[in-house]
N, C-alpha and C positions, 0 to 999 in steps of 0.2 A: 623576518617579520614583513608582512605586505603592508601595498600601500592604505587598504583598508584598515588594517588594524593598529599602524600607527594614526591614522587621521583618528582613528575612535581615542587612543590611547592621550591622543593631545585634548581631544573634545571634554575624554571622559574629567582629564585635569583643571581643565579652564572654567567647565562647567558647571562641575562640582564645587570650585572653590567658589563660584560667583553665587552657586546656591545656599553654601554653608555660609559665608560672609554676611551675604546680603537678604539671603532669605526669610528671615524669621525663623522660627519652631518649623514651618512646613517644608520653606527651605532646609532646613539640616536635618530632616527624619528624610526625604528626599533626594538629597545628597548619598545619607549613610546607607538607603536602599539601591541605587546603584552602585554604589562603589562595592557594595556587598555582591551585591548582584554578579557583578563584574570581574569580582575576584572569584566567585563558586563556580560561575560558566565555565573561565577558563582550566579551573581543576576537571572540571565533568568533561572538558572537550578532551583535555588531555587522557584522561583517564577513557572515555569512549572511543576515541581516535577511529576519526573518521566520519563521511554523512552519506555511506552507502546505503545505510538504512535509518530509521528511526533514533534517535538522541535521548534514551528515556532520561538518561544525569541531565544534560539541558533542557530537556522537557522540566523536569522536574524543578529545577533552579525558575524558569522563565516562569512556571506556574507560581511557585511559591515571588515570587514578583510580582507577577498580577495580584497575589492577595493581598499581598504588604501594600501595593500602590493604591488599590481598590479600599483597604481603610484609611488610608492617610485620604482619602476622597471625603470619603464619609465623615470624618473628625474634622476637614478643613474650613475652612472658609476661602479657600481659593479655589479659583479654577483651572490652573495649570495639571491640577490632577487627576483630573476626568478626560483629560485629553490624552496623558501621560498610560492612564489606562486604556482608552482605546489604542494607541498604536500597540501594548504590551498582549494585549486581545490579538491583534494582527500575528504577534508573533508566535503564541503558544496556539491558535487556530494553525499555522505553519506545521509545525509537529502534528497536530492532527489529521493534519493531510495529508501526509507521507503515512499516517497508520493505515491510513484508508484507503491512500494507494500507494503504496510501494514502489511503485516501478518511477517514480519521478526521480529524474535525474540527481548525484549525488551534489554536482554545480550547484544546479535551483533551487536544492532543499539549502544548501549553505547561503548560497545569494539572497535569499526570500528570508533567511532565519536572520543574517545579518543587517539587511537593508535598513529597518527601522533604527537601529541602535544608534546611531548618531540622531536624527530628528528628534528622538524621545529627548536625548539630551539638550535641545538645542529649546525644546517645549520649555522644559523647567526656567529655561536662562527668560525667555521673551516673557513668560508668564509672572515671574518673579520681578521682571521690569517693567511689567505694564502696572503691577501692586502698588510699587515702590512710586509710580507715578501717578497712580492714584491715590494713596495717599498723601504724599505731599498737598495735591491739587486738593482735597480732603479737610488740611489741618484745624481745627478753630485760630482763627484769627483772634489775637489778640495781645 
């Protein structure tokens, strides 16, 4: 296992937990979508082995992510999730790119496909603690 995929692997635990704990309803629909996330990638990577060409299994996982995150936007009242969707945009436009061009290196399409996946996570943790401090600061007194 490399050094990238343990750092995700620790990220994905720490983050998750501080989402599901501390998050609210949006935290733990948020949570249960990466962790889901993250457990189909690695079947589809397994199962396509390799990033010589296009990933349609990860394609398809990281799409079906964008849509799960893009409703938890829409149903929330937070904003950790529109953000969480732009970086997931980043990733499934990735795959796109390689449809269109091919010839891009199999490094870059990995590098470019992995790079967001720690910061999306690291979204939910800041996003979910700036709430959590807003509300407080929020509370009725009395």
């Amino acid at each position: 296992m490399g050094v990238l995929q343990v750092s995700f692997s620790i990220a994905l635990v720490l983050c998750v937990l501080y989402g599901w704990l501390l998050g609210g309803r949006t935290g733990k629909i948020g949570a249960a979508i990466f962790v889901t996330a993250s457990l189909l990638t690695g079947v589809a990577a397994t199962i396509s082995r390799g990033w010589a060409s296009t990933s349609y299994l990860v394609l398809s996982v990281d799409a079906a992510c964008l849509l799960a995150l893009a409703a938890l936007a829409f149903n929330s009242t937070r904003f950790w999730p529109i953000w969480a969707v732009g970086f997931q945009i980043v990733g499934v436009a990735t795959h796109v790119a390689t449809i269109w061009i091919p010839e891009i290196v199999p490094k870059a399409y990995h590098a470019m496909q992995s790079f967001w996946s720690i910061p999306i996570l690291w979204v939910m943790v800041a996003g979910t603690r700036q709430d959590r401090k807003y509300e407080r600061g929020h509370r009725p007194k009395g």
